[in-house]
KEDRENNU-659558 format. One line per 2 residues: number of its first residue (from 0); their letters; for each residue x negated, y, z of C-alpha. Coordinates in steps of 0.02 Angstrom, whole numbers, always signed. Layout:
# KEDRENNU-659558
NUM> a> X:Y:Z  ...
END
This chain:
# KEDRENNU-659558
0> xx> +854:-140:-817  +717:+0:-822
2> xx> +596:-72:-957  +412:-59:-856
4> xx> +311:-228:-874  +200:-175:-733
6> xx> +347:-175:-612  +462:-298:-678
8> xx> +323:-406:-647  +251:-356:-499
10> xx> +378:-427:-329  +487:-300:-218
12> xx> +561:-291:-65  +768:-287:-86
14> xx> +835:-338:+71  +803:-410:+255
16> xx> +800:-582:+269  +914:-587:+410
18> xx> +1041:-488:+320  +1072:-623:+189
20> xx> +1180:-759:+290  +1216:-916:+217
22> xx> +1398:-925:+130  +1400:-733:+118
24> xx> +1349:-646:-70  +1246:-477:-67
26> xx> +1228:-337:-210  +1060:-268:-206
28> xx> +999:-141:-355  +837:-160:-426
30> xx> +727:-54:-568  +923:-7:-603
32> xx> +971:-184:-615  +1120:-246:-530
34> xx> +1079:-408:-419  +1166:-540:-303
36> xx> +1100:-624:-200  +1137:-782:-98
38> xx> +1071:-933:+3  +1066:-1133:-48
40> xx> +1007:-1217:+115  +822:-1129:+130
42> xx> +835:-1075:-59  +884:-902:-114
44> xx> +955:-876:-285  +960:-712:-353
46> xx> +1037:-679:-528  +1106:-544:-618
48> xx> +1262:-481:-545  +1372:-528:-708
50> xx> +1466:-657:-728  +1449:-698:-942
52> xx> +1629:-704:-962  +1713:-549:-947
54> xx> +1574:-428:-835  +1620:-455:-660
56> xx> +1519:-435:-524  +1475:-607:-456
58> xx> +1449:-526:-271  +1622:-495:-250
60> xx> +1652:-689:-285  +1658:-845:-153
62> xx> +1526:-967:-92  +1566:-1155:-85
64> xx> +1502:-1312:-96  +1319:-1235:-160
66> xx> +1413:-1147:-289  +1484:-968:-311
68> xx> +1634:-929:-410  +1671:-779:-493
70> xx> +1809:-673:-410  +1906:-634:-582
72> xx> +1948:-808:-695  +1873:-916:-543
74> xx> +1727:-982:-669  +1599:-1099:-554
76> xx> +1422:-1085:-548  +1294:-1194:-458
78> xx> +1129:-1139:-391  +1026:-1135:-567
80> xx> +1168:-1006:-641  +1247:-1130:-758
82> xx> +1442:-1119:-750  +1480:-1299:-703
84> xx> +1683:-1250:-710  +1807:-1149:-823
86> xx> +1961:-1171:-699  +2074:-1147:-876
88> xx> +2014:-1270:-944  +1950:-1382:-827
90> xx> +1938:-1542:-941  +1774:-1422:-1051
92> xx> +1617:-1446:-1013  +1530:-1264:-1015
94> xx> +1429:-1215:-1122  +1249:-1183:-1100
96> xx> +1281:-1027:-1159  +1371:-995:-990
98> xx> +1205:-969:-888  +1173:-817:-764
100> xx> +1012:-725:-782  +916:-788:-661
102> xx> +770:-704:-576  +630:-758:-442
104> xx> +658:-729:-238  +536:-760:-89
106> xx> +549:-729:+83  +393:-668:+175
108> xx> +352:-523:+317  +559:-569:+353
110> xx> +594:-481:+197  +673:-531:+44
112> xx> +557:-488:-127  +604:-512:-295
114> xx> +529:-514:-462  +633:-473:-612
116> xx> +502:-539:-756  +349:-637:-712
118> xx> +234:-601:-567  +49:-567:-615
120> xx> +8:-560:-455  +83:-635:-273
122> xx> +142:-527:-149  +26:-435:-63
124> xx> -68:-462:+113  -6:-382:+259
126> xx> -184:-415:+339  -107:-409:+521
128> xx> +43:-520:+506  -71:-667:+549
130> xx> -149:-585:+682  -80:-638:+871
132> xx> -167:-473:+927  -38:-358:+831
134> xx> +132:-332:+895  +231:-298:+726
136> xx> +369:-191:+727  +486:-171:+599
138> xx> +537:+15:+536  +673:+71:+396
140> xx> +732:+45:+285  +724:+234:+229
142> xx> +800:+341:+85  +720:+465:-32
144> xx> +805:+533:-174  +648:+544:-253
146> xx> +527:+444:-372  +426:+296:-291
148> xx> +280:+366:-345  +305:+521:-263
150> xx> +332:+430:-100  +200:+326:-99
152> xx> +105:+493:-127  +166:+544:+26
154> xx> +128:+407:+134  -49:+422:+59
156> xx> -77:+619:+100  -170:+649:+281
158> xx> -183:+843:+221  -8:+876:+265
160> xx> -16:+804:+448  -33:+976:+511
162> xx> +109:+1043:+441  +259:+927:+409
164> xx> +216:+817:+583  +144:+969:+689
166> xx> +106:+929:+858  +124:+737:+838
168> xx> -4:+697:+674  -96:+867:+646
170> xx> -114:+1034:+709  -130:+1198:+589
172> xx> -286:+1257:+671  -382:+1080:+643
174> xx> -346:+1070:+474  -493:+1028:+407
176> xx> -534:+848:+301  -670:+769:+304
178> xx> -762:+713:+136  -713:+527:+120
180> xx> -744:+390:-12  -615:+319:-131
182> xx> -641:+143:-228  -523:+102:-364
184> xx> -559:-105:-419  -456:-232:-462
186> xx> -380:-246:-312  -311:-68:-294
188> xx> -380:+85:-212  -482:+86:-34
190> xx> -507:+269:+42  -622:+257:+186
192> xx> -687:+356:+333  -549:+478:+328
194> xx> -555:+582:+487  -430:+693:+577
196> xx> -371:+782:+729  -222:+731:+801
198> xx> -113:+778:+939  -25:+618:+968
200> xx> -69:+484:+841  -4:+324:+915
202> xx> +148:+408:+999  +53:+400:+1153
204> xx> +45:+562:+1175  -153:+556:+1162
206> xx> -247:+690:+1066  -410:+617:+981
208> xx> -510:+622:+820  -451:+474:+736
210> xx> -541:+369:+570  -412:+295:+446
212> xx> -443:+172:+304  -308:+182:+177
214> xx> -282:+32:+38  -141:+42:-98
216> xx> -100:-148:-144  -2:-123:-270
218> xx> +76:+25:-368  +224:+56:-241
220> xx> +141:-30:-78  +30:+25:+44
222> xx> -48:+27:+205  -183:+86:+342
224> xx> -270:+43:+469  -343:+164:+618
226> xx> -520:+104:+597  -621:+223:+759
228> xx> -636:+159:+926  -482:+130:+1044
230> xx> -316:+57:+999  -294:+5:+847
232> xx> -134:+59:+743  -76:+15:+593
234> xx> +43:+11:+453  +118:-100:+297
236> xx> +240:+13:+188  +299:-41:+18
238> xx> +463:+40:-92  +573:+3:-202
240> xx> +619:+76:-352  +806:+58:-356
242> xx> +804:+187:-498  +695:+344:-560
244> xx> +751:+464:-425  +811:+340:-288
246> xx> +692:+241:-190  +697:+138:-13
248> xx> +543:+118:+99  +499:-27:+208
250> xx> +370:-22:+333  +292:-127:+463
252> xx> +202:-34:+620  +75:-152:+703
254> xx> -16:-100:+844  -134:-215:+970
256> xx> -86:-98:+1135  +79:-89:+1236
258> xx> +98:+97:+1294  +254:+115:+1181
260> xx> +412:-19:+1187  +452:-72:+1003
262> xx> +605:+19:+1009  +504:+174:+1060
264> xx> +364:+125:+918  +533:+116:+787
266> xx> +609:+288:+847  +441:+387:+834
268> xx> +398:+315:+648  +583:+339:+609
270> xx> +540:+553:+659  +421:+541:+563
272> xx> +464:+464:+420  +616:+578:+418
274> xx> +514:+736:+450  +420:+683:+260
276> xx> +573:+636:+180  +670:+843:+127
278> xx> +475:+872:+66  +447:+715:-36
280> xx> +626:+770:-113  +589:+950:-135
282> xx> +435:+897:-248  +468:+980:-426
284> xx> +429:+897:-571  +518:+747:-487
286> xx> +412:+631:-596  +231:+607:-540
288> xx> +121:+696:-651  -21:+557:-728
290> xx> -93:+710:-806  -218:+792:-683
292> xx> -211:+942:-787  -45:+953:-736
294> xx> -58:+1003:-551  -199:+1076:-461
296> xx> -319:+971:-356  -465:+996:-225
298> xx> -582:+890:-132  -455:+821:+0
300> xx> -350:+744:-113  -454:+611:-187
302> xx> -352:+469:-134  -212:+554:-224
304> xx> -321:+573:-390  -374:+401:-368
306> xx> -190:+342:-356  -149:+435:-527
308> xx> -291:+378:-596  -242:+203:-544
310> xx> -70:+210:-593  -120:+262:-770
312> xx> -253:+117:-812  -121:+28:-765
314> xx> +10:+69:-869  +135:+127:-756
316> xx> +255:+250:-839  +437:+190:-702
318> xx> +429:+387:-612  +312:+470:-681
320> x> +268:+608:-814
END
């Protein structure tokens, strides 16, 4: 496991909910930390995926009875990781010594989060999961074999709208950005007011100057919110840092109109989401760069400063330079 104590305890998305059926096992990777995970009635264990005996993976092994044996010398453990069994000798009581490390799972926004250390803080607020006026629709998950930080980077950058999603977010002869406000507090980063031309914003197909607010949450999840007037769109997108130059997004669109069907709402933030990925990739250095000496920056790209900034008070140093 990648040593970063503001991400090992900070929770992450690993899996859909619905994807982790009761009596099956599932290997999830994690901060470069192998994990299985499994269900106990409404529970869901996740632990290390190592059984202490001889180093097999315990996801290849078999549900029963609340328990899950390992695959290779058939060694029982029950839903706190103690090994309850040694099927060789089946008269021993194990030792204590023959625990699984065990971590901390919760299911919310029908994902599956984890926390590998101790969670400072809970997960965050999807502010429009709540709200009956939102249709939410779920979108990914999606690869980058790049740094978390430069993804979330990404999702925070308007500037490129006119040139990675021409003719759907931007257009190269409205280019211009407005000059917005950026908050960091204890709560993250708010940019607000940030104002842009674009062709077809919602997937409607409906030109208009449009007013975001962005909010990062936590260092590798974020989200916005169309705040001008007319339907409001919006999105929840968080990542996870499988390892330094792997990471899978997770978003949530939510939108209080009904011009698009989900499915249509999924394919059109699946374009572009694919349209950002080859650039995200392409960045060089791969890390993100803490040092603002290190790259050049100009008015527009405050909320990216910010974000840096951020990141560094923090004491981030999972992905970047």
């Amino acid at each position: 496991m990648l040593n970063d104590p503001v991400l090992v305890n900070d929770w992450h998305v690993v899996a859909l909910a619905t994807d982790l059926q009761e009596g099956k096992t599932m290997a999830v990777r994690l901060l470069e930390e192998d994990l299985v995970l499994w269900r106990v009635g409404t529970s869901i264990c996740v632990w290390q995926d190592l059984c202490v005996h001889r180093g097999t993976r315990l996801s290849l092994g078999k549900i029963e009875n609340e328990t899950l044996a390992c695959p290779y010398h058939g060694w029982v453990y029950d839903q706190d990781g103690q090994c309850i069994r040694y099927p060789a000798h089946p008269e021993q009581k194990p030792s204590e010594r023959a625990h699984t490390k065990v971590y901390k799972a919760r299911e919310r926004y029908g994902w599956i989060w984890v926390c590998l250390g101790e969670p400072a803080q809970d997960i965050p607020v999807f502010a429009q999961w709540d709200d009956p006026t939102y249709r939410k629709i779920l979108c990914g998950p999606y690869e980058y074999k790049a740094s978390a930080p430069r993804a979330i980077e990404n999702f925070l950058d308007v500037t490129h709208f006119p040139f990675v999603h021409q003719s759907y977010l931007g257009d190269p002869e409205h280019a211009e950005i407005n000059d917005y406000t950026v908050e960091i507090n204890e709560d993250g980063i708010t940019a607000s007011d940030i104002n842009i031309w674009q062709p077809d914003p919602d997937g409607t197909g409906q030109g208009a100057n449009v007013s975001y607010i962005y909010r990062v949450y936590r260092p590798f999840t974020a989200g916005f919110i169309k705040s001008s007037a007319g339907p409001h769109f919006a999105m929840f997108f968080t990542i996870t840092p499988v390892a330094p130059d792997l990471s899978r997004a997770w978003a949530y669109v939510a939108m209080d109109y009904s011009n698009l069907t989900d499915e249509e709402a999924r394919q059109y933030q699946n374009m572009i989401t694919l349209q950002d990925v080859p650039i995200v990739e392409s960045q060089r250095p791969e890390l993100l760069p803490l040092d603002l000496q290190a790259e050049l920056h100009l008015r527009s790209d405050r909320t990216a400063i910010a974000y840096r900034k951020w990141l560094r008070q923090l004491g981030l140093t999972f992905g970047t330079a």
